[in-house]
C-alpha positions as CSV (number, residue, x, y, z in Angstrom):
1,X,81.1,-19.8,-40.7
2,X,78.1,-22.1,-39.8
3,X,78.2,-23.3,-36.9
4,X,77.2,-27.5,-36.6
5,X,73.8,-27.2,-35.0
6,X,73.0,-24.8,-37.8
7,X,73.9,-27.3,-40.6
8,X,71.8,-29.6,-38.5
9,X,68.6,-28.1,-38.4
10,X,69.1,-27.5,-42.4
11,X,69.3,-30.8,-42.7
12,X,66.9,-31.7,-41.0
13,X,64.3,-29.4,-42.4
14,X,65.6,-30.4,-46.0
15,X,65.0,-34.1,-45.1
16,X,61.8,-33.8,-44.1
17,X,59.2,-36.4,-45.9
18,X,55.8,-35.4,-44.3
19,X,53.8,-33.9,-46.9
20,X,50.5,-33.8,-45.5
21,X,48.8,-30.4,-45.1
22,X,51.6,-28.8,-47.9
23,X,49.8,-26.8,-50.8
24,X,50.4,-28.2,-53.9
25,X,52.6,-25.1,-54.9
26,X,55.6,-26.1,-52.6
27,X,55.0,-30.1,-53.5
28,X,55.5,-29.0,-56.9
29,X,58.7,-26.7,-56.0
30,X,59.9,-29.6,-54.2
31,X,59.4,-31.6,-57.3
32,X,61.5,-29.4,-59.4
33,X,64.5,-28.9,-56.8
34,X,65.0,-32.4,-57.2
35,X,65.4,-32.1,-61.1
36,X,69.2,-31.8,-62.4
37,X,68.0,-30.3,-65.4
38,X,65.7,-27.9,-64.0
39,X,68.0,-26.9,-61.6
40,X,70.6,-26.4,-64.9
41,X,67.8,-24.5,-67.0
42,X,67.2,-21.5,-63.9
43,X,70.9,-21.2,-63.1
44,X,71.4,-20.7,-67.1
45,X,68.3,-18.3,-67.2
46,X,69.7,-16.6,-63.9
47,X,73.0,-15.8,-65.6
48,X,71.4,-14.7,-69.0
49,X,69.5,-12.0,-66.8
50,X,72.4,-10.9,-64.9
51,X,74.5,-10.5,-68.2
52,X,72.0,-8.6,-70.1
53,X,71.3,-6.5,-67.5
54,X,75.1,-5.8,-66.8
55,X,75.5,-4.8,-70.8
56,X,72.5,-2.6,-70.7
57,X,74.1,-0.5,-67.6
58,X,77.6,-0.5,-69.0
59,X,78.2,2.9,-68.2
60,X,77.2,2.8,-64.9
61,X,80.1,0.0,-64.3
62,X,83.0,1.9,-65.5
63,X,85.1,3.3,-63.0
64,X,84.8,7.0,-62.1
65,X,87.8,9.3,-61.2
């Protein structure tokens, strides 16, 4: 459970506008976290991984007696 001062400091650190002195690496990640499709495309390419990675190591998921 989070507690409410937690959710508030999220906030507030999500909110926050001032990009002066940020390297142009996390103005472009902030950039692309603000795109629906972008955010679509890596979920999609997260879940590709995780499957093809789950079919390779099959045998390692079945259940042993």
């Amino acid at each position: 459970m989070i507690s409410e001062s937690s959710k508030l400091t999220a906030t507030m650190v999500l909110e926050r506008t001032d990009d002066v002195g940020l390297s142009p690496r996390i103005l472009e990640l902030r950039r692309k976290i603000r795109n629906a499709e972008y955010i679509d495309s890596a979920i999609q390419r997260i879940a590709q991984v995780i499957s093809n990675r789950l079919i390779e190591n099959s045998d390692e998921l079945k259940l042993r007696d």
